[in-house]
C-alpha positions as CSV (number, residue, x, y, z in Angstrom):
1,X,14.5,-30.5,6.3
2,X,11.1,-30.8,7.7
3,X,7.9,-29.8,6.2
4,X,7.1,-26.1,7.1
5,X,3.5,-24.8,7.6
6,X,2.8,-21.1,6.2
7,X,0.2,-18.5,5.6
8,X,0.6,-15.7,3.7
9,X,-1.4,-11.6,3.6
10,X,-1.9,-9.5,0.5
11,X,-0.9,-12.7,-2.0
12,X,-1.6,-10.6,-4.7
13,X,-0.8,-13.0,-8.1
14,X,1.4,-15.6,-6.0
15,X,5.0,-14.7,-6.5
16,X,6.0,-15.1,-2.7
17,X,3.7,-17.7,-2.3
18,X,5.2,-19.4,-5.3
19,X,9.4,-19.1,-4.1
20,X,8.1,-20.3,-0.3
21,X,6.4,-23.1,-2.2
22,X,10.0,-23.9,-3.5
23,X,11.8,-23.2,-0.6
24,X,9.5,-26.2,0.9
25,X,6.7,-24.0,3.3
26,X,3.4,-25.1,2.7
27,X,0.7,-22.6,2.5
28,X,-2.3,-23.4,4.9
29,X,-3.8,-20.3,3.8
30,X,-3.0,-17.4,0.9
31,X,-5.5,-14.2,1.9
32,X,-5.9,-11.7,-1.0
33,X,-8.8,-9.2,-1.4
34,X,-8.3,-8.7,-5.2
35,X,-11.2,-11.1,-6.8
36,X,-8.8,-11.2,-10.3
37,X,-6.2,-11.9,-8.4
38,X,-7.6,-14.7,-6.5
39,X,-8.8,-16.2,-9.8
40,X,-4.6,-16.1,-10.3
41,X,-4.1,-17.7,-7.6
42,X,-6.6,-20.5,-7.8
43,X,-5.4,-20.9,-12.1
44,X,-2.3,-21.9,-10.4
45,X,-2.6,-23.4,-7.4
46,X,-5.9,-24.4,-6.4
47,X,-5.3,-28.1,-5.8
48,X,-2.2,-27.0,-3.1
49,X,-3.2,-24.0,-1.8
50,X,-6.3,-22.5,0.6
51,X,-7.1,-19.0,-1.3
52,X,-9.3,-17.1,1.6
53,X,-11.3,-14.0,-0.8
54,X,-11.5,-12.0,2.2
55,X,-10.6,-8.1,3.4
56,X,-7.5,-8.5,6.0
57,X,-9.7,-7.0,9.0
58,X,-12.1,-10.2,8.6
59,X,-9.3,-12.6,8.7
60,X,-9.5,-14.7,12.1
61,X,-6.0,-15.5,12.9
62,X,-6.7,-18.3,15.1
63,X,-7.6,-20.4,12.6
64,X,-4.1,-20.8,11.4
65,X,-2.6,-20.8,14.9
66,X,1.1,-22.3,15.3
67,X,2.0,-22.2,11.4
68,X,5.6,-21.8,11.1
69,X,5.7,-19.3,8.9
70,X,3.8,-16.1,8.8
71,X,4.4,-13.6,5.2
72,X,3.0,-11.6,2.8
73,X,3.5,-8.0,1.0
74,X,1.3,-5.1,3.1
75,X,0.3,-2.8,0.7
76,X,2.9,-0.2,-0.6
77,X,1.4,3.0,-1.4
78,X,1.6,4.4,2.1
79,X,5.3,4.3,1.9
80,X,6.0,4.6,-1.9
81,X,7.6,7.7,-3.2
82,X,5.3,7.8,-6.0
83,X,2.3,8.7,-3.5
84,X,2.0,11.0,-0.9
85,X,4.1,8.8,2.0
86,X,1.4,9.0,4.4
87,X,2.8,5.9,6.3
88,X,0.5,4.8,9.8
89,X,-1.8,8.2,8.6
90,X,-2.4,6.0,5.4
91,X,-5.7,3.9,5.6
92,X,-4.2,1.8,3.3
93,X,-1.5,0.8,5.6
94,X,-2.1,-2.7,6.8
95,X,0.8,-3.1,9.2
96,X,-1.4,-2.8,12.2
97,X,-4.0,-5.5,11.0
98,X,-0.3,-8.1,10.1
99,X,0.7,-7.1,13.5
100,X,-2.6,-8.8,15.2
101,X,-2.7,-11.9,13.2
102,X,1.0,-12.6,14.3
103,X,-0.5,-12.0,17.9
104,X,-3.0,-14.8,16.7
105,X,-1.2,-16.7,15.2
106,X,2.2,-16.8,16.8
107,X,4.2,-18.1,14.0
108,X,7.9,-19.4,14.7
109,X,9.0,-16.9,12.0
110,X,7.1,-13.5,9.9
111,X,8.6,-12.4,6.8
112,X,7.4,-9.0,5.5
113,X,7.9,-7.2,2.4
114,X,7.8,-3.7,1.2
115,X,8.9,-1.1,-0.9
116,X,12.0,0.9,-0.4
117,X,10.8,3.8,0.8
118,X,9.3,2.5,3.9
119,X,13.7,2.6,4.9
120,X,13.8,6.4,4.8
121,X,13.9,8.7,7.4
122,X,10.6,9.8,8.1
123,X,9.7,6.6,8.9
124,X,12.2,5.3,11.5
125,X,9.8,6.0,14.4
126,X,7.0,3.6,13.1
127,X,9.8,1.0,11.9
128,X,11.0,1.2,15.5
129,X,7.6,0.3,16.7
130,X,7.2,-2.1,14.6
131,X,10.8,-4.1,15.9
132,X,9.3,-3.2,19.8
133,X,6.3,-4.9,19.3
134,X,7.2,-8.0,17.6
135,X,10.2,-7.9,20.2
136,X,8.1,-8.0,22.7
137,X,6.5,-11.0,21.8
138,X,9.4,-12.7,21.5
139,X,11.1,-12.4,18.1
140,X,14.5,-11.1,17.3
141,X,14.2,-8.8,14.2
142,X,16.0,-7.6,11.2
143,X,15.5,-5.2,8.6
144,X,17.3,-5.0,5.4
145,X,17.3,-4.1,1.8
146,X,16.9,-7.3,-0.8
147,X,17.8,-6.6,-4.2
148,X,16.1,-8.9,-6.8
149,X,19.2,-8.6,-9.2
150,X,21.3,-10.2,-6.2
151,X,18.9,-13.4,-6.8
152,X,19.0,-14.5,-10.2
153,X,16.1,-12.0,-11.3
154,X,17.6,-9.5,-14.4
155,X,15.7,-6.5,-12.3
156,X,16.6,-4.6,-9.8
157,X,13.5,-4.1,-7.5
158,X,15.2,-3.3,-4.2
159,X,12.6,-4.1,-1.3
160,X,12.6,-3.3,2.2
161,X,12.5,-7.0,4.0
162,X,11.9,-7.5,7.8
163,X,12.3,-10.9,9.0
164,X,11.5,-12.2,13.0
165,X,12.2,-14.8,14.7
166,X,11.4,-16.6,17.8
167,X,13.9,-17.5,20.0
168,X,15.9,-20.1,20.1
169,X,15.4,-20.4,16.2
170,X,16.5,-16.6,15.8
171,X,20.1,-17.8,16.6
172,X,19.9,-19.8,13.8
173,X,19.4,-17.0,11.3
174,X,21.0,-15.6,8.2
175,X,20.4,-13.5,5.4
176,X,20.5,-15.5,2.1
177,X,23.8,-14.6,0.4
178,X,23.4,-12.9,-3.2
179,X,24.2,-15.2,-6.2
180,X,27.6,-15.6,-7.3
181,X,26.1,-15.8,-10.8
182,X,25.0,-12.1,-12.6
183,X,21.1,-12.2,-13.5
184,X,21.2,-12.2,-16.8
185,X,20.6,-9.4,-19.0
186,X,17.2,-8.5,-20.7
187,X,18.2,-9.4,-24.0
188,X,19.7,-13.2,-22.3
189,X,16.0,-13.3,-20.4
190,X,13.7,-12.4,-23.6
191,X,16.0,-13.6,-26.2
192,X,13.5,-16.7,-27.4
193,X,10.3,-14.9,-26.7
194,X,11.3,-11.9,-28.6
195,X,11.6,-14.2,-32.0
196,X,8.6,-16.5,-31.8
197,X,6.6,-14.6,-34.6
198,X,10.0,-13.9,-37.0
199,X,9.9,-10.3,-36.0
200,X,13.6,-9.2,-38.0
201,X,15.2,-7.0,-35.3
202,X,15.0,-10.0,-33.0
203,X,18.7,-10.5,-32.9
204,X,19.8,-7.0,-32.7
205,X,17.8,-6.2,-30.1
206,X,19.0,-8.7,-27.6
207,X,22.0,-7.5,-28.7
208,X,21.1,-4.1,-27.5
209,X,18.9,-5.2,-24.2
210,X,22.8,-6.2,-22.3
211,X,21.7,-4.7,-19.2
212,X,19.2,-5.3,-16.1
213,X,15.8,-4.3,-16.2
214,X,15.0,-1.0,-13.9
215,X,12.2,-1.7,-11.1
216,X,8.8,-2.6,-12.9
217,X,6.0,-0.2,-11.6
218,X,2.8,0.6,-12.9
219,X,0.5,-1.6,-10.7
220,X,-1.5,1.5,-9.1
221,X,-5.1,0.5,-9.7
222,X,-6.0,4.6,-9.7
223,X,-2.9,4.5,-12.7
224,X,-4.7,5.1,-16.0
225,X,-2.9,2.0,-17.8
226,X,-0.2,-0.4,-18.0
227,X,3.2,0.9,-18.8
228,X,6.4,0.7,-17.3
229,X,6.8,3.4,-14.8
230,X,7.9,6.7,-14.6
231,X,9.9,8.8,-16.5
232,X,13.0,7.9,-15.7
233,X,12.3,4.5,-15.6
234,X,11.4,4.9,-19.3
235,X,14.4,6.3,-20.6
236,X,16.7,3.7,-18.7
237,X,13.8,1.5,-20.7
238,X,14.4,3.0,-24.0
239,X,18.4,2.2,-23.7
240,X,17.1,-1.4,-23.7
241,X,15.2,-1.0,-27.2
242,X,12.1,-1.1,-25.1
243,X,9.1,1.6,-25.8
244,X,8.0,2.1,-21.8
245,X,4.9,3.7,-22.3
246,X,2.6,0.4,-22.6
247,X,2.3,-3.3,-23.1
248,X,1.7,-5.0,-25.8
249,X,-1.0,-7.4,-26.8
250,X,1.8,-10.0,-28.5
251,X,5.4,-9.8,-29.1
252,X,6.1,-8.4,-32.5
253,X,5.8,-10.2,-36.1
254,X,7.4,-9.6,-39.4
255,X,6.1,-6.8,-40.1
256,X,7.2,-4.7,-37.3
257,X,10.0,-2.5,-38.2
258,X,13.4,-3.9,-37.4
259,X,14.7,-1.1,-35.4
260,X,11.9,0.4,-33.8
261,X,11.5,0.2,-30.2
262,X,9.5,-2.7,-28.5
263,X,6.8,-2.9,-26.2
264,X,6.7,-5.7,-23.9
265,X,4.2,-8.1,-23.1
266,X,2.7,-9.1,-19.9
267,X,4.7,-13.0,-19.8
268,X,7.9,-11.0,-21.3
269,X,7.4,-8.5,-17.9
270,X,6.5,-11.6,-15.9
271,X,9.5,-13.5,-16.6
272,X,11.6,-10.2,-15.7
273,X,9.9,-11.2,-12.5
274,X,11.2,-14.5,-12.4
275,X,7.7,-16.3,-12.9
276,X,7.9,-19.9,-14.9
277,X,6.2,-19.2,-18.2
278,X,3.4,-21.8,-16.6
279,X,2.3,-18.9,-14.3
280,X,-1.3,-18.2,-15.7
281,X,-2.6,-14.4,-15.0
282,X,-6.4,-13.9,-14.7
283,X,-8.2,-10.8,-16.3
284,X,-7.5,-8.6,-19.1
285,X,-4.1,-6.8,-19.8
286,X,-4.3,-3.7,-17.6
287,X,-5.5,-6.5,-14.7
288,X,-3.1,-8.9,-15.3
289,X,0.1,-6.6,-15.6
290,X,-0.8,-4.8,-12.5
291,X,-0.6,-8.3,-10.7
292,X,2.7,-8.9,-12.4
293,X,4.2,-5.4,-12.0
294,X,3.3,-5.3,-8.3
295,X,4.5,-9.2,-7.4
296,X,7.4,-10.1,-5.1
297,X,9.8,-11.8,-7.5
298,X,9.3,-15.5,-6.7
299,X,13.5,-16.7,-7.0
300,X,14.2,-14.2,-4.2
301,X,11.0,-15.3,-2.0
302,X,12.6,-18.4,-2.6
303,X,15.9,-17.4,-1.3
304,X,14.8,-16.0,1.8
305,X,12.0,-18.8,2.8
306,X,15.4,-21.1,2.2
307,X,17.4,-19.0,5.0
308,X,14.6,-19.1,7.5
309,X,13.8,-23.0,6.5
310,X,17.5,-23.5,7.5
311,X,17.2,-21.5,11.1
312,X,13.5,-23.3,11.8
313,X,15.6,-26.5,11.0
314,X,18.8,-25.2,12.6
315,X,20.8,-26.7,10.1
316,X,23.3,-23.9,9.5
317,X,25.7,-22.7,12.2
318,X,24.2,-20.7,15.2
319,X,24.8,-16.7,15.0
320,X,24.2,-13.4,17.4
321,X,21.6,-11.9,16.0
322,X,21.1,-8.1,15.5
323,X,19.2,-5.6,14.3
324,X,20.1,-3.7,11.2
325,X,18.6,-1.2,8.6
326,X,20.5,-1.1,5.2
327,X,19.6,2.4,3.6
């Protein structure tokens, strides 16, 4: 396929960036706010990609007029059900601001992520101004829920994707199919990083870990520390031999008793992303976990930057397109 032309919104640590990367997009510009995690993002990538330091609102979308591909994560706390669900009333909502730079820009394609909650009820009046407004700018536009398990990522972290499309590309359009392959479990994922200081319960414990991970939260920067969500989340943790309530500095060593429960480290969580171990994270712990914990899981930014490669291309076979919501 051809070389594809992106720029991305609220980068955060790279993990979308990253999977469009491998799905073969390159990035003319990556915009985050976060100063860590534009350190991140320049660690990583600051040979390939343009990292613009700058607040949304001061973003001139003209500059990166015509790209093919327009993405990014808007901020989630407006629509999270750990906040207060505020949605458009949230000032931290920054739909309205991606909305003008696709004006700008006018991209061939926009791929948006966010969390699950933005799918519930209460919301379906602004989702259905959203579809109106790219619709009438010419896109086609679907909605659906992405599950990160579906994509080779031992996690489940359901997200709330909308993809649009110009015409006559849209035609060209379908949702990556989920893996025929199960993710892994968390043992499977953590199996070799779990045993690199001879800690004793090594081998039992990935024994124990045979299931998926739960979603990883915890990024809030107004959250007191890292740890690995709620409670519920915790106990689903604690089934997996994992101790939920923080991270820890390095995996465990011989000394650590043999069946006590773990705490994970921020490359263990970041692999449960689906980040190569290569992926460097700027800052201290709380920072860099919060980049991890709130990242788009770069093996299923990479399956979905493949589906719309493949309708920008037109390589697969021409569909009707519709709109859907999966809830």
């Amino acid at each position: 396929m051809a070389r594809l032309s992106s720029m991305e919104i609220c980068a955060g640590a790279g993990g979308q960036a990253l999977g469009l990367e491998q799905a073969g997009f390159f990035h003319e510009g990556v915009v985050e706010l976060d100063p860590i995690a534009c350190e991140t993002l320049r660690l990583n990538r600051a040979a390939n990609w343009k990292v613009v330091e700058r607040d949304l609102a001061d973003v001139d979308g003209l500059a990166f007029h015509g790209v093919d591909l327009f993405s990014g994560g808007v901020p989630c706390p407006p629509f999270s059900v750990a906040g207060k669900q505020l949605g458009q009333n949230d000032d931290r909502d920054l739909f309205p601001q991606a909305l003008r730079l696709i004006r700008e820009i006018s991209p061939r394609a926009v791929l948006l992520e966010n969390v699950r909650g933005l799918a519930a009820r209460r919301f379906d009046s602004y989702r259905a101004q959203i579809l109106r407004w790219l619709q009438g700018l010419g896109y086609e536009t679907w909605w659906d829920l992405v599950y990160a398990s579906q994509h080779g990522v031992p996690q489940l972290r359901p997200r709330l994707v909308l993809v649009a499309i110009q015409r006559p590309w849209a035609g060209w359009f379908r949702w990556p199919e989920p893996s025929p392959d199960p993710p892994g479990t968390v043992g499977e994922a953590l199996n070799d990083l779990i045993g690199l200081r001879g800690w004793p319960g090594a081998a039992a414990w990935a024994q124990k870990a045979r299931g998926i991970a739960p979603t990883i939260v915890g990024g809030s920067k107004n959250h007191g520390g890292p740890d690995l969500g709620p409670t519920r989340a915790r106990a689903v943790w604690k089934n997996l031999g994992v101790d939920g309530l923080g991270i820890a500095d390095e995996v465990p060593g011989p000394e650590y008793p043999a069946d006590q429960l773990l705490r994970l480290t921020v490359r263990m969580v970041a692999r449960l992303q689906g980040f190569p171990d290569s992926w460097t994270f700027a800052g201290p712990k709380t920072a860099a976990y919060r980049q991890v914990a709130n990242a788009f899981p770069p093996p299923v930014a990479r399956a979905l930057g493949e589906a719309i490669a493949a309708a920008l291309c037109q390589v697969s076979s021409p569909i009707s397109s519709v709109i859907r919501l999966t809830k």
